[in-house]
C-alpha positions as CSV (number, residue, x, y, z in Angstrom):
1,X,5.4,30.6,24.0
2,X,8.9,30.2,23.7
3,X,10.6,26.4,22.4
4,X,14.1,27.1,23.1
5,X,16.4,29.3,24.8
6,X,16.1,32.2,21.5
7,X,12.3,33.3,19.9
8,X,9.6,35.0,20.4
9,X,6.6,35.1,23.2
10,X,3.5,34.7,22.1
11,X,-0.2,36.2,23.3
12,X,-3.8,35.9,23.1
13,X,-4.8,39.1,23.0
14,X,-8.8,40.5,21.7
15,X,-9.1,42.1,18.5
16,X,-10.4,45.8,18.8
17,X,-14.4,46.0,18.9
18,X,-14.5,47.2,15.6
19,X,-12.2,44.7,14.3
20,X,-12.8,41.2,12.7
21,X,-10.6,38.4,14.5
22,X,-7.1,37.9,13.0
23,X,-3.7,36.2,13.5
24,X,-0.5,38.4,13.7
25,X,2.4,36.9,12.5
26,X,6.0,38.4,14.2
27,X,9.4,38.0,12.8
28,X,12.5,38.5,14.7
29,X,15.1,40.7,13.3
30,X,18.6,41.5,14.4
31,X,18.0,45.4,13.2
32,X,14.3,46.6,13.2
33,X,14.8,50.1,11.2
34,X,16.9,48.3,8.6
35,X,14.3,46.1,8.4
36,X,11.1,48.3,8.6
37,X,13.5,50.2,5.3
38,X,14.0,47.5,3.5
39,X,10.5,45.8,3.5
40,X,9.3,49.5,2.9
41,X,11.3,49.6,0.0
42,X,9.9,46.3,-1.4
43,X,6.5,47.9,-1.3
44,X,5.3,47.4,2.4
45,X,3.8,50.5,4.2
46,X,4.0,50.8,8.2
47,X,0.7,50.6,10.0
48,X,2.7,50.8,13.4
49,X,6.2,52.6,13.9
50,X,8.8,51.2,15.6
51,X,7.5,50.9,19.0
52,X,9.8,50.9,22.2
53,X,8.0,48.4,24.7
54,X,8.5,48.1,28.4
55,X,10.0,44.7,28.6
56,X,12.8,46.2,26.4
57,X,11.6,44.6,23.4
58,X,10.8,46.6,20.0
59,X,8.0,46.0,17.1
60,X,6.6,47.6,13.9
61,X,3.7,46.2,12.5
62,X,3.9,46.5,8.3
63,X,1.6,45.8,5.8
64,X,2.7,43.8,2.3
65,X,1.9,44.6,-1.0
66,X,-1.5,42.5,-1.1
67,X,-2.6,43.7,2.3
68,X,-1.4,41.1,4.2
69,X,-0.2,42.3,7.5
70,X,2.9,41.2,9.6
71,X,5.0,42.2,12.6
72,X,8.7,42.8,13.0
73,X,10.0,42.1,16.3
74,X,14.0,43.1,17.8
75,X,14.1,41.5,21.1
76,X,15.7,43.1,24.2
């Protein structure tokens, strides 16, 4: 859900049958490779690559240090 005219749309969406329940956080960034770069070269790994989607928008999904996972998010 969006609170102002700039941000992020949120979803409900189910968790994969093998998967336990979670909560992905995204982050908005004005460049998503720089940012997928530099949070890989502060120890992150990339579980998801940059991804393209259809509404024009584009996320990676990364993974901290202590296994904490997060999204990055460049909208259209």
């Amino acid at each position: 859900v969006k609170t102002g005219s700039t941000g992020i749309d949120g979803g409900i969406w189910p968790a994969p049958p093998d998967g336990r329940d979670f909560v992905q956080l995204f982050v908005s960034v004005p460049d998503l490779q720089k940012s997928v770069d530099e949070a890989i070269a502060l120890g992150a790994s990339l579980l998801v690559p940059v991804t393209e989607l259809p509404d024009g928008d584009a996320m990676a999904v990364m993974l901290d240090p202590v296994g904490i996972s997060f999204g990055l998010m460049r909208a259209r």
